[in-house]
Every structure is written in structure tokens, then in C-alpha cells.
C-alpha positions as CSV (number, residue, x, y, z in Angstrom):
1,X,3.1,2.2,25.5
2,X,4.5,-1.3,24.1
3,X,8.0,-1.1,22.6
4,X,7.4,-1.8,19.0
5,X,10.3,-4.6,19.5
6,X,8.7,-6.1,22.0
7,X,5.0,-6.1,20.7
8,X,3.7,-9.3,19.7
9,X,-0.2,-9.9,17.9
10,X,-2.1,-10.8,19.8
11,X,-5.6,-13.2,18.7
12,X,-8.0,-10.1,20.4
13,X,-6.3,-7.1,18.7
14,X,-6.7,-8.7,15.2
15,X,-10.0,-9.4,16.3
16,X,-10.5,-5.4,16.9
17,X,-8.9,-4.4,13.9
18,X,-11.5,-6.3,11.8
19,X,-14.3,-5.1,13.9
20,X,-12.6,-1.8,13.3
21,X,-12.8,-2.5,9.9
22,X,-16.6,-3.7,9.4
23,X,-18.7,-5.0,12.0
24,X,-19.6,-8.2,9.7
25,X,-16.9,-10.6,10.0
26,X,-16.6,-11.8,6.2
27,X,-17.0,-8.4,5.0
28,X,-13.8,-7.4,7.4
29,X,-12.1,-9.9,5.9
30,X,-12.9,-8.9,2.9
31,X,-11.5,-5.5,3.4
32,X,-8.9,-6.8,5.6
33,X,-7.5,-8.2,2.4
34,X,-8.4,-5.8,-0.2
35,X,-6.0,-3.1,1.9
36,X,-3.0,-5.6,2.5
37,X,-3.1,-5.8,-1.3
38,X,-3.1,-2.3,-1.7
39,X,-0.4,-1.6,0.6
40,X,1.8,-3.9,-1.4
41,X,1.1,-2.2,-4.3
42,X,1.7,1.3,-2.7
43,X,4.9,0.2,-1.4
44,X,6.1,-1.9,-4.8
45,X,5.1,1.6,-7.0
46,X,7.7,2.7,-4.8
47,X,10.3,0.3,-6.2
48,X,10.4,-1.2,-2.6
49,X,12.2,-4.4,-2.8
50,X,10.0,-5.7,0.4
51,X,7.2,-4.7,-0.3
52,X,4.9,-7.5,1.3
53,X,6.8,-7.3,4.6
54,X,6.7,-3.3,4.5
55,X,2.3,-4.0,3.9
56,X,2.3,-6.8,7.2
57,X,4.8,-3.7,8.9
58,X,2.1,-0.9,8.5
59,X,-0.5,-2.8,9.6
60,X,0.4,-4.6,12.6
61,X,1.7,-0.7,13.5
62,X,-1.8,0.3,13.6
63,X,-3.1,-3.1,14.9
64,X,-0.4,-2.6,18.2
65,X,-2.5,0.7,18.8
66,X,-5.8,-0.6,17.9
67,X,-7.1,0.1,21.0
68,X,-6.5,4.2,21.1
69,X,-7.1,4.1,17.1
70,X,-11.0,2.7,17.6
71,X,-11.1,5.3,20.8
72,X,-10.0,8.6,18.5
73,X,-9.9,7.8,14.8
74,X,-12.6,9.4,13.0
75,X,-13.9,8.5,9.6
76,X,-13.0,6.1,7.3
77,X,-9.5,3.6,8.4
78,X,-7.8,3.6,5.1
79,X,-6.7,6.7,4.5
80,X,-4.7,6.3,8.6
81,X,-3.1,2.4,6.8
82,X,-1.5,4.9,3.6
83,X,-0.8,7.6,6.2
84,X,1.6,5.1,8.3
85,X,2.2,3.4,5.0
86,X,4.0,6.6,4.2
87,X,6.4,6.6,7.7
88,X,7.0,3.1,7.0
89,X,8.3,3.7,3.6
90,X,10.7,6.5,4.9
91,X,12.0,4.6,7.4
92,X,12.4,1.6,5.1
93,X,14.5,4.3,2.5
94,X,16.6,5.6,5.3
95,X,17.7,1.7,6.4
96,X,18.6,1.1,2.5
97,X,20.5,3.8,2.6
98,X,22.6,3.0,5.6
99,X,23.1,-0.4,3.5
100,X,23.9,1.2,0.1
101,X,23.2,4.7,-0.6
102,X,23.7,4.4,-4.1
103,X,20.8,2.2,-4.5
104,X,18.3,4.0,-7.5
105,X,15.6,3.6,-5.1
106,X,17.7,5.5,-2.2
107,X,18.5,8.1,-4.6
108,X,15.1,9.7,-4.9
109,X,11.6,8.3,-4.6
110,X,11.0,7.6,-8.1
111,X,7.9,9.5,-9.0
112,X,6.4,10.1,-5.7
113,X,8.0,13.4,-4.7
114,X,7.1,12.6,-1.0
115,X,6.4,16.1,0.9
116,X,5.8,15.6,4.8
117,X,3.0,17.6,4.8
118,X,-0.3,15.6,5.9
119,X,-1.9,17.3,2.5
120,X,0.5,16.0,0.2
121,X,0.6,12.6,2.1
122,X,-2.7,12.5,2.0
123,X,-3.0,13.4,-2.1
124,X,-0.9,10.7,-2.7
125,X,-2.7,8.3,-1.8
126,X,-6.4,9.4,-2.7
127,X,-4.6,9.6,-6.3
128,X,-3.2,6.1,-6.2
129,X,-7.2,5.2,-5.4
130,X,-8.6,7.3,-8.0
131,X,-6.2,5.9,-10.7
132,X,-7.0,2.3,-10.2
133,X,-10.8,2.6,-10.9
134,X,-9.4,4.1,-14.2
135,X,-8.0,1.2,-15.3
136,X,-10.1,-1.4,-17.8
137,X,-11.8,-3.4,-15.9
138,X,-9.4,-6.6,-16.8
139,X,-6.5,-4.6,-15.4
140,X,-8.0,-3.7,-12.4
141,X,-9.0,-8.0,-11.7
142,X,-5.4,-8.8,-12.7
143,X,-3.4,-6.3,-11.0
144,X,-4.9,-6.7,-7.7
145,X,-4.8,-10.9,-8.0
146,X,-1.5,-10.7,-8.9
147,X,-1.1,-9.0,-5.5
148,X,-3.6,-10.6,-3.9
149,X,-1.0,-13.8,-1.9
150,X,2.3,-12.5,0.0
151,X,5.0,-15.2,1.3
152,X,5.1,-18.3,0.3
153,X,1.5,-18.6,-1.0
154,X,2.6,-15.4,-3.6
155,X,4.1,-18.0,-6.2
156,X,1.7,-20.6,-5.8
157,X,-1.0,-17.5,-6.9
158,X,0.8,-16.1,-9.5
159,X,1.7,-19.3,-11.2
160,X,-2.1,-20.0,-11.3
161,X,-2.9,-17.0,-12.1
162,X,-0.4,-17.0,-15.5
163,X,-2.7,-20.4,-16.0
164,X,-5.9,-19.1,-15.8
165,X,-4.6,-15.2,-17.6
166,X,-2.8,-17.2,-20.5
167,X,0.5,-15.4,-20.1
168,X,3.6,-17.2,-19.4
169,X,5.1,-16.3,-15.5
170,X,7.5,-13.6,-17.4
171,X,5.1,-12.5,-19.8
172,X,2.9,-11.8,-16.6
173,X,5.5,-10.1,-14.6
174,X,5.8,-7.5,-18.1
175,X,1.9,-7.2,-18.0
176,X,1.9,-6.1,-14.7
177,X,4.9,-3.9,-15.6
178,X,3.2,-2.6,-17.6
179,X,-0.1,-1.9,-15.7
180,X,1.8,-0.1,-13.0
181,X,3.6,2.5,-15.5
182,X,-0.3,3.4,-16.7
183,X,-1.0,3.4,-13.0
184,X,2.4,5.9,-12.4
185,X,1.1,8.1,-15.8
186,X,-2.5,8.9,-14.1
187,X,-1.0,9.4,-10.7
188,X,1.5,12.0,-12.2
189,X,-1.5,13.6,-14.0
190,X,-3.5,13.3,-10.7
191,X,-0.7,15.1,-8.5
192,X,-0.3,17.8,-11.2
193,X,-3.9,19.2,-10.4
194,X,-4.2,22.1,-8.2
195,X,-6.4,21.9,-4.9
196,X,-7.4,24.0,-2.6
197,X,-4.5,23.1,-0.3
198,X,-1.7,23.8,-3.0
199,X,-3.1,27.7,-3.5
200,X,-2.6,28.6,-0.1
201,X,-0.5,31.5,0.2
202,X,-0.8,33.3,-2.7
């Protein structure tokens, strides 16, 4: 197995992973960046401060394995991206608090009560899912543009997507405030239900 450290990307394993992901190239890409959004917006729901690098981090984690991944995964791949999504969230809170533990993010995890258990991981994010198709249609569109760039081509998107929205850049950054606390309410509702998994034992 590759040291993580060492590992670099290589042309033929990104190449995989979007064969992986759909055996028609523009639909792979398609999904290819659908999920990076997501993952952004899975780690910045989580008040993650880097949350584009932490998105590149869980895939290129499952892209180094591609190769026993396509051999052994079953089912559909996004629900394994959220699953190391989660790791590489607790890893990220444990190096923030070796930097400042008194960080409000390093304090708790907001208002994702992370249990380790694959069931809970795995409620978590089905919820996020759910609670997006929720959203009014607009929301949905401008929530997942406004996450739609990371790096450097992130400002260059949201400044013309305040153009083409009408909101200033601030008044943008409060809508999308905003959308994320509706998106935190449903999820909260979401995790509240019982399953089948939560009545075990009694």
C-alpha cells in the first residue's frame, strides 16, 4: 500500500474513478462534479474553515485506492465519498485542536452529533441528501452554484453569480447563510426520526 504522503494522482487513476463513476465520460464528469460540490458543502455545514481542500482530500483518498474500490465496492459510490468524508472531518477536528482547542468548531460538532457507528455515519449523510431536494427549487440552483468553483476560480464564480442572482457579494454570502440554516433545520428533523437501526436493543 502507497504511503498517503507519498501518493501522487496519477492521469489513469482519475481516469478509473470517472469510469467508476459512469461509464459515459460527460456524464462522469458530470457527477464528478456534482459530488465535489457536495463534499464542500458537507464539510462547510460542519463549520470547516477548509472545506474545498477537505472535498479534494476525500476524494483523492478514495481515488489512491481506486483500484481495490472498483474490485470490492458494491452499489452505488457516493454514499463510500460521505463515508471517508466523515474520517476526514475527524481527522481535520483533531489537527484544529492540536492548533487551538478552544476553537467553537473544536468544541463540539455543531449540530452533527457524529456517532462512529457506520449507521449513524451513514444517516447523516442520506439526510443531508434528502434535505436538499426539499429546498425550493431556486435554493437548490443557488446553493449548489455557489459551491460549484473551489480555489481560485471560487471568487471569479461567486462574483458572477451575485451578477446574474442580483444580490450584492455580502448579500449573497447572507443568502447562502441563510439556506444552509434551513438545510441544518430539516437535517435536525431528519436525524430525530427513528429507524430500524436506532430500536435495536429494546
Amino acid at each position: 500500500m502507497r504511503h498517503m504522503k507519498t501518493w501522487e494522482m496519477k492521469e489513469e487513476d482519475f481516469n478509473r474513478l470517472l469510469k467508476w463513476l459512469d461509464l459515459n465520460r460527460e456524464a462522469a464528469a458530470r457527477k464528478y462534479e456534482s459530488l465535489h460540490r457536495r463534499l464542500v458543502l458537507f464539510f462547510d455545514c460542519r463549520c470547516c474553515s477548509e472545506s474545498e481542500d477537505l472535498a479534494d482530500r476525500t476524494i483523492n483518498r478514495v481515488m489512491r485506492h481506486i483500484t481495490d474500490v472498483v474490485d470490492s465496492y458494491v452499489g452505488e459510490p457516493t454514499p463510500l465519498f460521505y463515508k471517508v468524508a466523515h474520517y476526514v472531518h475527524l481527522e481535520y477536528l483533531d489537527q484544529r485542536k492540536k492548533i487551538d482547542p478552544t476553537r467553537p468548531e473544536n468544541l463540539s460538532i455543531s449540530y452533527l452529533s457524529i456517532n462512529e457507528t457506520d449507521d449513524e455515519d451513514e444517516k447523516q449523510h442520506s439526510c443531508l441528501e434528502e434535505c436538499l431536494p426539499r429546498l425550493p427549487i431556486e435554493k437548490q440552483k443557488l446553493i449548489l452554484q455557489y459551491y460549484r468553483e473551489d480555489k481560485r476560480a471560487k471568487i471569479d464564480n461567486r462574483r458572477i453569480l451575485s451578477k446574474v442572482s442580483g444580490y450584492s457579494v455580502n448579500a449573497l454570502r447572507i443568502q447562502v447563510y441563510r439556506i444552509r440554516a434551513e438545510l441544518y433545520e430539516c437535517i435536525l428533523q431528519c436525524l430525530d426520526k427513528p429507524t430500524s437501526s436506532t430500536l435495536k436493543g429494546n
